[in-house]
ZADO-1210 file (C-alpha; in nm, 4 decimals, padded with zeros to 6 digits):
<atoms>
<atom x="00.0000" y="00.0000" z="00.0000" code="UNK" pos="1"/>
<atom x="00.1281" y="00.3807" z="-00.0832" code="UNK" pos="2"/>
<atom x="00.1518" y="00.6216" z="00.2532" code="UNK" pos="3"/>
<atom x="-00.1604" y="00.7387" z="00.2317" code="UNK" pos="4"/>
<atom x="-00.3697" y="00.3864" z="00.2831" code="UNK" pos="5"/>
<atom x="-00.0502" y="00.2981" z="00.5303" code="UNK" pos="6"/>
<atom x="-00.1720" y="00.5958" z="00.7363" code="UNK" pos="7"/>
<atom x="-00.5606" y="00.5298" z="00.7252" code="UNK" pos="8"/>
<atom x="-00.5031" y="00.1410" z="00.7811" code="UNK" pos="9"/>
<atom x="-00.3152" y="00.2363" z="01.0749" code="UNK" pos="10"/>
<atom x="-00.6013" y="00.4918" z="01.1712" code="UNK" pos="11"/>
<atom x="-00.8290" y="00.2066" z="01.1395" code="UNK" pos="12"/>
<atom x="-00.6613" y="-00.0127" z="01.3370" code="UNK" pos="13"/>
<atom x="-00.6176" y="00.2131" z="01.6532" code="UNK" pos="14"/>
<atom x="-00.9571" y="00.3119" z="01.6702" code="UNK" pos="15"/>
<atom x="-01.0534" y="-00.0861" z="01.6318" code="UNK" pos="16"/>
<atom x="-00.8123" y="-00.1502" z="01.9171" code="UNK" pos="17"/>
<atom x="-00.9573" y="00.1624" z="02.1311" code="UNK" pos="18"/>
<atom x="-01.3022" y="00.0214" z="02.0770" code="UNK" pos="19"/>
<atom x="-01.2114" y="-00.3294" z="02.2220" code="UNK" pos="20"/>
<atom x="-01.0945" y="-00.2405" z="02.5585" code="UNK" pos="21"/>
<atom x="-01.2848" y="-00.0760" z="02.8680" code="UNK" pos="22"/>
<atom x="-01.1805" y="00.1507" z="03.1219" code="UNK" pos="23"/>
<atom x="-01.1362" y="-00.1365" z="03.3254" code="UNK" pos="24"/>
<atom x="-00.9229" y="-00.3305" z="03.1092" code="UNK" pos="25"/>
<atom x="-00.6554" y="-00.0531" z="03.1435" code="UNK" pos="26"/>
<atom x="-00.7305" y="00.0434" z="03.5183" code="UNK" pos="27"/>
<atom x="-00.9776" y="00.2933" z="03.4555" code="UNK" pos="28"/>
<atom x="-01.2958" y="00.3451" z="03.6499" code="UNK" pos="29"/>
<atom x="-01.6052" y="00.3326" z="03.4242" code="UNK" pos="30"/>
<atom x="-01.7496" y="00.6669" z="03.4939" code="UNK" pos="31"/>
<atom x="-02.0949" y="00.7775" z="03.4270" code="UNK" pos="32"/>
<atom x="-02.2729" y="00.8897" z="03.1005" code="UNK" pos="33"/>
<atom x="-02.0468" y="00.6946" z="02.9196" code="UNK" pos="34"/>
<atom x="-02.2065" y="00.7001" z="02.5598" code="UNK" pos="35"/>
<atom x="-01.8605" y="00.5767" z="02.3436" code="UNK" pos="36"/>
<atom x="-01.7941" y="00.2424" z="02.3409" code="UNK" pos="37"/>
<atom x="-01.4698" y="00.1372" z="02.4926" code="UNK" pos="38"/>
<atom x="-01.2016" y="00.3982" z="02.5437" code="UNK" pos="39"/>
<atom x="-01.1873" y="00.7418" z="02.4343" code="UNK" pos="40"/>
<atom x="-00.9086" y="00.9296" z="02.2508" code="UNK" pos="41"/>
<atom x="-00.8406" y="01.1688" z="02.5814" code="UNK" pos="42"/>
<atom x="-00.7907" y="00.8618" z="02.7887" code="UNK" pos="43"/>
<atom x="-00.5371" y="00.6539" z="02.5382" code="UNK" pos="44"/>
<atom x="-00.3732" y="00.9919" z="02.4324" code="UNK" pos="45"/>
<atom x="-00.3236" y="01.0184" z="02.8795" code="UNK" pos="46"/>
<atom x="-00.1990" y="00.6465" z="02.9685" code="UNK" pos="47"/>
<atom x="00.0352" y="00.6948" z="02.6755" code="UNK" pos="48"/>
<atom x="00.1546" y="00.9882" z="02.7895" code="UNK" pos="49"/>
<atom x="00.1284" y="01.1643" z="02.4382" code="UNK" pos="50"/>
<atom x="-00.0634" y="01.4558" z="02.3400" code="UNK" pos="51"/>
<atom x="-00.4556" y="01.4323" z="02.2338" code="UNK" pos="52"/>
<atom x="-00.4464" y="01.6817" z="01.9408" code="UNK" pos="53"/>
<atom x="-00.1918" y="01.4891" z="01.7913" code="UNK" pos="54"/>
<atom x="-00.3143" y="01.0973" z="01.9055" code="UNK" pos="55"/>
<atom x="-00.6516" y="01.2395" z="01.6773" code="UNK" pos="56"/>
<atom x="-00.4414" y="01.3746" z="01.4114" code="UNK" pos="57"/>
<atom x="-00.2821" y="01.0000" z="01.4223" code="UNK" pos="58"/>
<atom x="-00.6833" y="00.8202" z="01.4152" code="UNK" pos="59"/>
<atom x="-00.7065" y="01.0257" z="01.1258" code="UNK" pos="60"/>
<atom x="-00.4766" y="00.9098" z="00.9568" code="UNK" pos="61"/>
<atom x="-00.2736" y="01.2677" z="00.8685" code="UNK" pos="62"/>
<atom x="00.0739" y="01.2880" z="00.7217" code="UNK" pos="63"/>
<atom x="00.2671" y="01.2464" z="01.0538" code="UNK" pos="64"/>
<atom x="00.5420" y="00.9907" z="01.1817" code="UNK" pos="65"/>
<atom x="00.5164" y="00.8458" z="01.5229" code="UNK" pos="66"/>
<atom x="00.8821" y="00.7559" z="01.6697" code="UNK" pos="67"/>
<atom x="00.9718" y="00.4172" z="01.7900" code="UNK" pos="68"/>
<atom x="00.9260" y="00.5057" z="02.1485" code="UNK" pos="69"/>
<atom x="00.5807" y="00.6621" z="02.0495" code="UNK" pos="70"/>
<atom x="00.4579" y="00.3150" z="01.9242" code="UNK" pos="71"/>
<atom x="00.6046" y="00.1425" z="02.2035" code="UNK" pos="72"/>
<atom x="00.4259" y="00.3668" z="02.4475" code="UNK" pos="73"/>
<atom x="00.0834" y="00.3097" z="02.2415" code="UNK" pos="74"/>
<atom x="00.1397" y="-00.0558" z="02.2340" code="UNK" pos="75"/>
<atom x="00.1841" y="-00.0661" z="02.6348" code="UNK" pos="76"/>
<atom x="-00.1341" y="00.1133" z="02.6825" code="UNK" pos="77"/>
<atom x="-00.3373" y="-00.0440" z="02.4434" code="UNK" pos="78"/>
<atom x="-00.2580" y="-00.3918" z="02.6041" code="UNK" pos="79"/>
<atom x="-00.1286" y="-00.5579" z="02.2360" code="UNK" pos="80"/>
<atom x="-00.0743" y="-00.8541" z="02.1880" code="UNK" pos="81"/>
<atom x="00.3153" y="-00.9519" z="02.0019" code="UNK" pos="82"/>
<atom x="00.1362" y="-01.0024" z="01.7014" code="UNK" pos="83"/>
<atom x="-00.0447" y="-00.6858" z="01.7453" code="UNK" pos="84"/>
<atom x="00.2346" y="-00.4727" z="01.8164" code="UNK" pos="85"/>
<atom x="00.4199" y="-00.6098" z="01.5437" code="UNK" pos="86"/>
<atom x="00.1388" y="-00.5062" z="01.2919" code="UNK" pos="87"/>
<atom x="00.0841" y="-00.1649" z="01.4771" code="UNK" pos="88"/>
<atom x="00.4959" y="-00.1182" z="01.3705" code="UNK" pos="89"/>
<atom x="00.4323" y="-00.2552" z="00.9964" code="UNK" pos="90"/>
<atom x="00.1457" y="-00.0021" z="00.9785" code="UNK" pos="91"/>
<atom x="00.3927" y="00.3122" z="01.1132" code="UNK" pos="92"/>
<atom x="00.6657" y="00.2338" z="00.8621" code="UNK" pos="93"/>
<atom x="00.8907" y="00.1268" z="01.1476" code="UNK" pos="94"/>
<atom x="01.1241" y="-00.2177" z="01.2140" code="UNK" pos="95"/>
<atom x="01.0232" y="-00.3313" z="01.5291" code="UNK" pos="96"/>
<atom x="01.3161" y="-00.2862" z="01.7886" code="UNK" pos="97"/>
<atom x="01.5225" y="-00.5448" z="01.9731" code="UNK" pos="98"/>
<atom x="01.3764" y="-00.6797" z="02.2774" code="UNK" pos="99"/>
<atom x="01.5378" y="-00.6473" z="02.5813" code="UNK" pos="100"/>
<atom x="01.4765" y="-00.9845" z="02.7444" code="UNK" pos="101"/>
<atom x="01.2915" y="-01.3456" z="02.6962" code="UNK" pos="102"/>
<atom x="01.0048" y="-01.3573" z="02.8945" code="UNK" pos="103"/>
<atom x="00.9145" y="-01.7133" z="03.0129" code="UNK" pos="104"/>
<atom x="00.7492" y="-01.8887" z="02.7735" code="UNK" pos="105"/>
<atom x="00.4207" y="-02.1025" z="02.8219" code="UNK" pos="106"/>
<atom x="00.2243" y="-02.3466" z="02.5926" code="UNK" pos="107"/>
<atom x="-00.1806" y="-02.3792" z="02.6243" code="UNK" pos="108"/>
<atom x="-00.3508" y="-02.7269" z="02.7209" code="UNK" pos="109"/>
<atom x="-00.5056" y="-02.6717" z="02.3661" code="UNK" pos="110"/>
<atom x="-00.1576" y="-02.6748" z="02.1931" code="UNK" pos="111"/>
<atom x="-00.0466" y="-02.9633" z="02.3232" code="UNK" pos="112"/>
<atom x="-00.4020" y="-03.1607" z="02.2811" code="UNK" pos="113"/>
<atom x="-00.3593" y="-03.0569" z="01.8946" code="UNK" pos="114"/>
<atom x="00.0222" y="-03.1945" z="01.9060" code="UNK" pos="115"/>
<atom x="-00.1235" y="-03.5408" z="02.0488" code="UNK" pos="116"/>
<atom x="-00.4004" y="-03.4912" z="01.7553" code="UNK" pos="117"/>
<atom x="-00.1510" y="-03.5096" z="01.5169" code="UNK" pos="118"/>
<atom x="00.0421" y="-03.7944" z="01.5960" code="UNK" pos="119"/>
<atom x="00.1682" y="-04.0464" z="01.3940" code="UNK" pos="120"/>
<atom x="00.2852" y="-03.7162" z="01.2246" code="UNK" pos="121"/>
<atom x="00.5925" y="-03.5576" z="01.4346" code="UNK" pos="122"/>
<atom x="00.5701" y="-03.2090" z="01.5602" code="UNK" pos="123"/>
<atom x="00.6849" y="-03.0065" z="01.8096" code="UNK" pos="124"/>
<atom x="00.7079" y="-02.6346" z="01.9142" code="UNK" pos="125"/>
<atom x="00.9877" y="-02.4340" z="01.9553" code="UNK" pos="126"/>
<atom x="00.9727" y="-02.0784" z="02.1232" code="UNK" pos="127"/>
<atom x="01.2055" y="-01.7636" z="02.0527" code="UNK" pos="128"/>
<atom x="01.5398" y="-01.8771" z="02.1610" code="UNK" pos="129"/>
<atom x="01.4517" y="-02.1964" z="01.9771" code="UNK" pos="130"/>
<atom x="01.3851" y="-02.4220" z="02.3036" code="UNK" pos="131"/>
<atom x="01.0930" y="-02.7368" z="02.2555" code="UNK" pos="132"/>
<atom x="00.8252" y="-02.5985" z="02.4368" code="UNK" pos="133"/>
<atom x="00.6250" y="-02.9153" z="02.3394" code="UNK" pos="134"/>
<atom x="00.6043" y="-03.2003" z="02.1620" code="UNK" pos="135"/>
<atom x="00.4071" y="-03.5058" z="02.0527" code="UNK" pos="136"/>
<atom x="00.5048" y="-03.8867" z="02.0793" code="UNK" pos="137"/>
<atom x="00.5883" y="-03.9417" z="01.7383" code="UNK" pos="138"/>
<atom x="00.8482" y="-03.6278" z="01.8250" code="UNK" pos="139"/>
<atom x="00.9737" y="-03.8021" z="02.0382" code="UNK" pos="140"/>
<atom x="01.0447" y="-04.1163" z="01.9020" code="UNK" pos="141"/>
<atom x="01.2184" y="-03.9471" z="01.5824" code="UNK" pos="142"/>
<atom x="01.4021" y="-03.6804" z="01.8033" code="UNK" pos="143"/>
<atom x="01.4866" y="-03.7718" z="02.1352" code="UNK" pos="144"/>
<atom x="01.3621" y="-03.4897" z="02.3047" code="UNK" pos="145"/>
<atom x="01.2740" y="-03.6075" z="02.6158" code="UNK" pos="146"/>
<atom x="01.6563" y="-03.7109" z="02.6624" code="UNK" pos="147"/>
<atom x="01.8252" y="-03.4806" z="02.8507" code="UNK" pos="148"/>
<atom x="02.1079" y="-03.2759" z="02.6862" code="UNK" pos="149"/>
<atom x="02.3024" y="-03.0640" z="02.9376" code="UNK" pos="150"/>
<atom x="02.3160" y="-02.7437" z="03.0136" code="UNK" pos="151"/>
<atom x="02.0906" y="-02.6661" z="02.7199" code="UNK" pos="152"/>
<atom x="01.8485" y="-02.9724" z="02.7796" code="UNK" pos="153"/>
<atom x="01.5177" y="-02.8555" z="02.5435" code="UNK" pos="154"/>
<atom x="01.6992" y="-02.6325" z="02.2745" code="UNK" pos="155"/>
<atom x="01.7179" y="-02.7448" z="01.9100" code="UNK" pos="156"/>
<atom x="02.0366" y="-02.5787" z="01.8222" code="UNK" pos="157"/>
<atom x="02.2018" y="-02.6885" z="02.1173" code="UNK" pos="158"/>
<atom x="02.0485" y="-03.1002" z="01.9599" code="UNK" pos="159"/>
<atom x="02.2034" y="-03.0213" z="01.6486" code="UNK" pos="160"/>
<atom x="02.5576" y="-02.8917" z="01.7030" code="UNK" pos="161"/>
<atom x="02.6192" y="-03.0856" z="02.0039" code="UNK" pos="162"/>
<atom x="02.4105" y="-03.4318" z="01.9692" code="UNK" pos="163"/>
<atom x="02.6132" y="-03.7026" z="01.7419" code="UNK" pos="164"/>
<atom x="02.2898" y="-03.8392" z="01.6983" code="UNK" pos="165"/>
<atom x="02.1288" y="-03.5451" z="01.5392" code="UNK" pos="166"/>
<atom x="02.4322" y="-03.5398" z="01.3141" code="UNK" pos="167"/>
<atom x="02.4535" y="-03.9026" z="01.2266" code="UNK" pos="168"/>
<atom x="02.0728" y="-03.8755" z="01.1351" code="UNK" pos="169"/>
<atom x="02.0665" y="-03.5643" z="00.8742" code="UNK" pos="170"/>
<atom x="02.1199" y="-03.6291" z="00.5210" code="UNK" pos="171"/>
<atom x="02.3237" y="-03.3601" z="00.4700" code="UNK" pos="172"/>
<atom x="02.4092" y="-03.1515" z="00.8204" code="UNK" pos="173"/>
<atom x="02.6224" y="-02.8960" z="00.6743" code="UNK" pos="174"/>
<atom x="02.3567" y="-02.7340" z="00.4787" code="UNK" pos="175"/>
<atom x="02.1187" y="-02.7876" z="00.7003" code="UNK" pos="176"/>
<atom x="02.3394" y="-02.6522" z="00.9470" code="UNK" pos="177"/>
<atom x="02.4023" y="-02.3374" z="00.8256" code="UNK" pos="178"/>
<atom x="02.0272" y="-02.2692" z="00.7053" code="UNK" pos="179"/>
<atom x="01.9205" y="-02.3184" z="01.0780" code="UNK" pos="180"/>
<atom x="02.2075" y="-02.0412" z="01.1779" code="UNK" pos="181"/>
<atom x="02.1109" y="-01.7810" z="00.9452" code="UNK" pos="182"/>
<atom x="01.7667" y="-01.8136" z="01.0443" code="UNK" pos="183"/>
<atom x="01.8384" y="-01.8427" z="01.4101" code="UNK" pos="184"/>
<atom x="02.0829" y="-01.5420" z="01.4051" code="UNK" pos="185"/>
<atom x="01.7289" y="-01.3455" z="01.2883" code="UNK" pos="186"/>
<atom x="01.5676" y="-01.4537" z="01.6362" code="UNK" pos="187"/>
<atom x="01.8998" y="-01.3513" z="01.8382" code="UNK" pos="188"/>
<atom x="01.8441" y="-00.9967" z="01.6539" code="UNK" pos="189"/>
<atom x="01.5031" y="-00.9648" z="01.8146" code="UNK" pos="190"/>
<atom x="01.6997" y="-00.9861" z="02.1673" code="UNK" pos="191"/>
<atom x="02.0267" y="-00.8430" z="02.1697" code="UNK" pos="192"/>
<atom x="02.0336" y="-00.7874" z="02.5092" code="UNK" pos="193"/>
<atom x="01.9481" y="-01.1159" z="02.6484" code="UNK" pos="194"/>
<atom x="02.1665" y="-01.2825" z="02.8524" code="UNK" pos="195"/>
<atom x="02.0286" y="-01.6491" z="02.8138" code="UNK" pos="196"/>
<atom x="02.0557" y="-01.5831" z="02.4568" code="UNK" pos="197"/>
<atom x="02.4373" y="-01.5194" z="02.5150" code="UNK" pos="198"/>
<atom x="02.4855" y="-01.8147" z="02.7283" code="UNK" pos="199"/>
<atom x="02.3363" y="-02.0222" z="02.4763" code="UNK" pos="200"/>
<atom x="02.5612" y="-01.8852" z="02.1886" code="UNK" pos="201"/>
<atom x="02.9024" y="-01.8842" z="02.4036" code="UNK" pos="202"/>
<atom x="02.8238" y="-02.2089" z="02.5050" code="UNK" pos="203"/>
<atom x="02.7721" y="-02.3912" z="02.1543" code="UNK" pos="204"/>
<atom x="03.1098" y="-02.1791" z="02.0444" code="UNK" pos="205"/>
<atom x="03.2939" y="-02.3724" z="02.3433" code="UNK" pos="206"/>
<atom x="03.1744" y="-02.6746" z="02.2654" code="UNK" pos="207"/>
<atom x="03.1299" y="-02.7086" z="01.8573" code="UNK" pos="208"/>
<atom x="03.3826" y="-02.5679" z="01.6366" code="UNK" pos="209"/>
<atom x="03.1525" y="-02.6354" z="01.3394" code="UNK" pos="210"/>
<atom x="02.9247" y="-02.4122" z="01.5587" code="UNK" pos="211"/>
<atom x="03.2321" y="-02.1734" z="01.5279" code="UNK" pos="212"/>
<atom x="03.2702" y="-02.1878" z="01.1905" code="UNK" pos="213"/>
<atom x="02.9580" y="-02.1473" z="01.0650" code="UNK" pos="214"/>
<atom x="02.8599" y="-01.8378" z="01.2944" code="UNK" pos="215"/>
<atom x="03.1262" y="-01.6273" z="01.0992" code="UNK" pos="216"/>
<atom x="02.9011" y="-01.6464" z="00.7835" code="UNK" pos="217"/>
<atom x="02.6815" y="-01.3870" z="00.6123" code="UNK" pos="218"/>
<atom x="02.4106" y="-01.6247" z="00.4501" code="UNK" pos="219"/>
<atom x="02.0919" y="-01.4762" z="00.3910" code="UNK" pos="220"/>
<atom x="01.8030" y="-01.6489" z="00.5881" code="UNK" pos="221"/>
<atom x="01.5808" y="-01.8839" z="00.3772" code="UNK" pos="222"/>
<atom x="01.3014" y="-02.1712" z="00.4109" code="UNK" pos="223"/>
<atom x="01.3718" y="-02.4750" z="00.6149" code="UNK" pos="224"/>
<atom x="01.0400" y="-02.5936" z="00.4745" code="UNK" pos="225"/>
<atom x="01.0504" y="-02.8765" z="00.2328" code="UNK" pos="226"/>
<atom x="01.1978" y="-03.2413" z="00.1800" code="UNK" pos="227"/>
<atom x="01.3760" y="-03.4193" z="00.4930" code="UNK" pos="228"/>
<atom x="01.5301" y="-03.7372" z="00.4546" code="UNK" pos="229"/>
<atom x="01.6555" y="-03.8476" z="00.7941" code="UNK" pos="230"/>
<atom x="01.8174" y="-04.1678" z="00.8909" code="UNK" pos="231"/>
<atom x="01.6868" y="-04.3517" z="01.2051" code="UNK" pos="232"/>
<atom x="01.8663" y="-04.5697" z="01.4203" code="UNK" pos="233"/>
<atom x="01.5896" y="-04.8112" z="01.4689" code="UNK" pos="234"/>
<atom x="01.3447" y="-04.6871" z="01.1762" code="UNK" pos="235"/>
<atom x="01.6149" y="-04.6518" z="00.8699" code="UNK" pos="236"/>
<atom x="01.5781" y="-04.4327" z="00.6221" code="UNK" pos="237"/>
<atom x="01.2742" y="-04.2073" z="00.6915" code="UNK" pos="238"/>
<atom x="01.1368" y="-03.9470" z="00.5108" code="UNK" pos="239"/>
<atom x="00.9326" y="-03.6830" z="00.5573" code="UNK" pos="240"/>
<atom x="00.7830" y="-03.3114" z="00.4397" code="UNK" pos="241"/>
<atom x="00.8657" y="-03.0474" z="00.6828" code="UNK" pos="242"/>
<atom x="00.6238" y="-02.7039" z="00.6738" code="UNK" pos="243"/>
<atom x="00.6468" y="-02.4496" z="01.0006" code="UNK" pos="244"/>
<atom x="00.3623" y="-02.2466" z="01.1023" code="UNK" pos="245"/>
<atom x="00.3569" y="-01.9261" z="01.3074" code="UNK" pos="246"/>
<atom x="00.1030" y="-01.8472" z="01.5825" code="UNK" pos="247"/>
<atom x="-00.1599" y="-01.5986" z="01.5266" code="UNK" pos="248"/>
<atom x="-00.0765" y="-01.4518" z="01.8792" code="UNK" pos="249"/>
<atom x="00.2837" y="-01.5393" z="01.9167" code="UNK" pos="250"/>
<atom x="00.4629" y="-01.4796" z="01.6270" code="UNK" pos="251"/>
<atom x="00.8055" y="-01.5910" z="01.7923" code="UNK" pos="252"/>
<atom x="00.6954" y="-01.9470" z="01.8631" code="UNK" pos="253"/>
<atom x="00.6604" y="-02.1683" z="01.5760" code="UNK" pos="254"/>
<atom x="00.5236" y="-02.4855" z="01.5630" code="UNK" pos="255"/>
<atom x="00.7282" y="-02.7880" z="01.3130" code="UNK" pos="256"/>
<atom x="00.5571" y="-03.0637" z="01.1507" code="UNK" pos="257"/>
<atom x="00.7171" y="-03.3492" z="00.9591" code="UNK" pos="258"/>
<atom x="00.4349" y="-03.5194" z="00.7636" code="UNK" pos="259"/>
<atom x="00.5641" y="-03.8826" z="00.6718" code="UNK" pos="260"/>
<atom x="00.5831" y="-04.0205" z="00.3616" code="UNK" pos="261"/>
<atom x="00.3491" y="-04.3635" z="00.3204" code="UNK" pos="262"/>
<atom x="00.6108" y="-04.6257" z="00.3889" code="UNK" pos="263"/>
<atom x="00.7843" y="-04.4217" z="00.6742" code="UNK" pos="264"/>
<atom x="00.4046" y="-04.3161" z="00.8176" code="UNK" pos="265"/>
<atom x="00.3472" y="-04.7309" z="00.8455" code="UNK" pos="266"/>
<atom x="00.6952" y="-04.7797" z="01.0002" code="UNK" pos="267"/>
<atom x="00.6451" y="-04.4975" z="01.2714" code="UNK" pos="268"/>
<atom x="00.3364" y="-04.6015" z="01.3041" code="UNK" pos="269"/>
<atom x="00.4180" y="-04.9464" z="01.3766" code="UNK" pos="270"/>
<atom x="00.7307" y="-04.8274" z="01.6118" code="UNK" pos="271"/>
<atom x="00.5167" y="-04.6145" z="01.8308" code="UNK" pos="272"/>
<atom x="00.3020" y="-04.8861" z="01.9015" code="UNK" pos="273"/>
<atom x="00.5358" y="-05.1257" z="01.9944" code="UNK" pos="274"/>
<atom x="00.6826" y="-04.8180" z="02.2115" code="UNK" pos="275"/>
<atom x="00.3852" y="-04.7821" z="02.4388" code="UNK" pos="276"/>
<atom x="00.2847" y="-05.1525" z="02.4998" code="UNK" pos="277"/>
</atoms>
């Protein structure tokens, strides 16, 4: 879209988010002879701590720039969500700034009932610094999650720099390798202050010169999506189709699944079995 249907989409989308919340949602009390539904322009333009003339001249959807800090103070006081604030940044013109910290990361009883769902297809989800946050059976079996992997137990990078039999098990782990570090260095931008992020990173350089080697390159982030051919030490040769989906709500956390070809679906499905009787 050109600047002018940036400005009015964004217009659009503030007064939409003003309209969802009440004065309670945002530690207001109600009031009387309230006739606007949800909050009003004075009372965003106040917790924001920005001026009303120019909040409404923002609504409006007028030729004027709100700063980083602006947005950030608009996102705090209209409660939004990460995939909220991420589209009110998209809408302003603006890259959204690095996040100071990872806040502890949780996964809904609903997520995990839909990973069980879709077993005997793998899948798992992994959260910003790339940790499992969950995971199904059939995960499990192909992955070895639940084995414990000191000092980084549940991270994937940590599994696949560090774990022989994450290595033994790829088709081809050098390109692999250095597809998951280009994309992963994009997550580490998002949180350049974060010291767990650090740890992580110092820690695989200590441990894995391939690690190392690999983190000096410049490669341009693309798809891990598509054909894996992995090689089992009880299944064989397994193969699979990979596709990762984002969450609506939390863009950071993605969830992987490896859909099985026929013969390897029969096998897995077989070995899983076998596994829980």
């Amino acid at each position: 879209m050109n600047d002018i249907e940036r400005r009015l989409a964004l217009g659009n989308f503030l007064r939409g988010l003003r309209s969802s919340l009440s004065p309670l949602d945002v530690g207001l009390l109600p009031g009387n002879r309230r006739r606007t539904r949800g909050l009003r322009r004075e009372e965003v333009a106040g917790i924001a701590n920005i001026g009303l003339s120019w909040y409404t001249r923002l609504e409006q959807g007028r030729d004027i720039r709100p700063s980083v800090g602006v947005l950030e103070s608009l996102a705090s006081a209209l409660k939004l969500t990460p995939n909220e604030r991420r589209h009110l940044f998209l809408l302003a013109g603006e890259s959204l700034p690095p996040q100071s910290t990872i806040v502890e990361e949780s996964i809904s009883p609903s997520i995990q009932d839909m990973l069980n769902e879709l077993n005997p297809n793998p899948a798992y989800v992994i959260g910003k610094k790339w940790d499992f946050l969950a995971w199904n059976k059939a995960a499990d079996a192909i992955f070895t999650i639940n084995r414990l992997s000191p000092p980084h137990d549940y991270n994937l990078m940590w599994r696949q720099f560090t774990d022989p039999v994450w290595r033994e098990g790829s088709e081809d782990w050098e390109s692999v390798s250095r597809r998951m570090i280009a994309e992963f260095k994009t997550s580490r931008a998002r949180y350049l202050n974060d010291v767990s992020f650090d740890n992580l990173i110092e820690d695989l350089k200590r441990t894995s010169a391939d690690f190392t080697r690999m983190w000096q390159y410049h490669e341009v982030p693309s798809s891990l999506d598509g054909y894996k051919k992995l090689l089992h030490p009880v299944l064989g040769t397994i193969e699979f189709e990979h596709i990762t989906l984002q969450f609506p709500n939390e863009p950071d956390q993605r969830i992987m699944i490896y859909m099985p070809h026929p013969a390897t679906k029969s096998r897995l499905e077989h070995h899983l079995t076998s596994r829980h009787t």
